[in-house]
N, C-alpha and C positions, 0 to 999 in steps of 0.2 A: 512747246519749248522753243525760244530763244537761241539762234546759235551765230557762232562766228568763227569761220574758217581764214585758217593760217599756213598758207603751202606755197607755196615759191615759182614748184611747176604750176605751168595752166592749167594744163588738160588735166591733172590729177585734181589740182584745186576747182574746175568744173565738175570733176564727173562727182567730187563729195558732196556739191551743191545739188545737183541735182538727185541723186544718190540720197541726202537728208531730206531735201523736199519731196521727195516718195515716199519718205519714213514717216513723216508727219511735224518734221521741225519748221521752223520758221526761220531760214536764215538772212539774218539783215546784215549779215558785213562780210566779205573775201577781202582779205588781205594777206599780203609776201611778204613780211618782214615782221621783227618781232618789235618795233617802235610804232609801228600803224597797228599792230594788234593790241598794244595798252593803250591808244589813241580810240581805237574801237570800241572796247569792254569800257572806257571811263565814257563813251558815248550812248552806247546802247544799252548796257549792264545786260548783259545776253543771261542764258543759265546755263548754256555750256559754250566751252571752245573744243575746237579739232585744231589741234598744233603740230606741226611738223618740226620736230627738233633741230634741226640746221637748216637754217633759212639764211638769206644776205646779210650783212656784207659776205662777213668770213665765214659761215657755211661750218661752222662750228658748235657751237651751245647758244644759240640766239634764241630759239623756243623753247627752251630748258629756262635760261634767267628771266624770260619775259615771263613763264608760266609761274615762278615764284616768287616776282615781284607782283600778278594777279591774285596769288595766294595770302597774300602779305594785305595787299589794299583790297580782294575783293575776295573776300574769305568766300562769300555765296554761290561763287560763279564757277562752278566744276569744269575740270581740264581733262581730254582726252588726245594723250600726246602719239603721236606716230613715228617710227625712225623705220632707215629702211636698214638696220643692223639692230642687232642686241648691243646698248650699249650699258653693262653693268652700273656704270658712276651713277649716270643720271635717274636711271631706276631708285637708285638708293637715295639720292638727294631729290629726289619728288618725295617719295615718302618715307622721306627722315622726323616729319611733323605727322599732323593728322593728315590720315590717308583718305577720308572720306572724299568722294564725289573726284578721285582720279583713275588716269588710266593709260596705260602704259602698251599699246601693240604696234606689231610690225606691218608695215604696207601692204604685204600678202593678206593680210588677216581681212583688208576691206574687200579683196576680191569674192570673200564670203558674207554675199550683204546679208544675211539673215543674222548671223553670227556679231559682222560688225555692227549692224542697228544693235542689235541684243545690246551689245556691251556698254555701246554709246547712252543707250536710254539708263542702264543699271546706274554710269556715270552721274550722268545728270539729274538721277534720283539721291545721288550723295553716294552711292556704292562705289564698289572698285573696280578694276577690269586690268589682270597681267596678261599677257601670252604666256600661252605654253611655252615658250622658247625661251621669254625669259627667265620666267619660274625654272627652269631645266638648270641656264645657267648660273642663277642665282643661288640655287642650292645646291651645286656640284662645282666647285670652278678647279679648272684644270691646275695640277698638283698638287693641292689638297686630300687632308680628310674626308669623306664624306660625311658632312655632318648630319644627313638621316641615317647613318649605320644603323640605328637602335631600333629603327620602325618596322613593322611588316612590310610586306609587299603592299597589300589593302592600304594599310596607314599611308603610305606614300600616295598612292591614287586621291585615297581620302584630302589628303593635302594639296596636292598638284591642284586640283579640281577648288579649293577652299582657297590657294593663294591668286584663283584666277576671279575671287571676288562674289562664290557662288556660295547660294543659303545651304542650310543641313537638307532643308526641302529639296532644294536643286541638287544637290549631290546624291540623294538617295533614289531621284528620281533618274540621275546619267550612269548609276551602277545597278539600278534596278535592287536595291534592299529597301529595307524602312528606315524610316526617319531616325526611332531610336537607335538601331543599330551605326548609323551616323554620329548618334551624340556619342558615344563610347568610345569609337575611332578617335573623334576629335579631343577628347578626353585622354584618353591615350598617349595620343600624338602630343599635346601639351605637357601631359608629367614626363616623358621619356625626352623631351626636348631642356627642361627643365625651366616651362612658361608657364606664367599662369594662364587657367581656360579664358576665352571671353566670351560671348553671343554673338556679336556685329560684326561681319564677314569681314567690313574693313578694319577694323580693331586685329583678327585675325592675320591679316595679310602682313599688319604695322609689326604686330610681335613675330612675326617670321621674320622679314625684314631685320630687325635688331638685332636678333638673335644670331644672324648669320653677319652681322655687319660688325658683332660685339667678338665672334667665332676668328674671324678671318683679319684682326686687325696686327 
């Protein structure tokens, strides 16, 4: 796999290079800023990027619009974006479209290389990848409803675990039940939410997403 890294510090934008080239990517391009990153992708066509969401000038949304202006001209090329904050907006305007082949964690999360290769490779397979942290804040935000009121305890778990981009296989396999007992949860969770089911983890993550974006407008 193809990659191209986008981070501003050095030594974090080194240690991801060396960090993926242990994992088994192939990265042809480091670049700090989100103008040299579409300069990049229309040169190499990589299969994924690693984006850090505030890059130069202004240290604001510059890997946020560069990643949906990638999305826009290079439908193919999966984005896994970094922030060192939860920030809600951008969560939701990455996957306001098709969520396939994105991904959304916090910095800490690379300090678990096992964890973060995991998520990167699921990316760039087309699948999703949240943080727990933002899953957390995305489906609770402070002064609100809780819009899982309605779910069990399990169903929550079941979910948490489904918005972070994981199969019925992977879920049954980080709760120790079966598979079926997963499909029912998820089933569950979809009529009490008032969505319809889907299969495709990311299809799953989109309708969570909406649902809470349509909830909290």
């Amino acid at each position: 796999m193809r990659a191209v890294i986008a981070e501003d510090a050095v030594l974090l934008r080194e240690g991801l290079a060396r960090l993926l080239e242990e994992g088994g990517f192939d990265v042809v391009d480091c670049v700090s800023d989100g103008e040299s990153l579409l300069r990049s992708v229309e040169k190499n066509q990589p299969d994924v990027c690693v984006v850090d969401i505030r890059m130069p000038p202004t240290f604001s949304d510059e890997g946020v619009r560069a990643a949906l202006v990638i999305r826009k001209q290079w439908p193919d090329v999966s984005l896994l974006m970094l922030s060192q904050y939860v920030e809600e907006r951008y969560a939701v305007d990455l996957l306001a479209g098709d969520s396939s082949g994105i991904g959304y964690l916090l910095k800490d999360r690379v300090a678990d290389v096992s964890e973060f290769l995991e998520a990167l490779r699921r990316v760039a397979a087309g699948g999703a990848a949240l943080d727990p942290e933002v899953v957390t804040q995305l489906l609770v935000r402070s002064g609100r409803k809780d819009p899982l009121e309605p779910l069990s305890p399990r169903e929550r778990e079941v979910l948490g675990l489904m918005a972070e981009g994981r199969t019925n296989s992977l879920i049954a396999e980080s709760l120790v039940v079966t598979e079926g007992a997963v499909e029912k949860h998820v089933t569950n969770i979809f009529l009490k939410l008032g969505l319809p089911p889907a299969d495709q983890a990311h299809r799953r993550v989109l309708a969570v997403l909406r649902y809470l974006e349509h909830d909290h407008k």
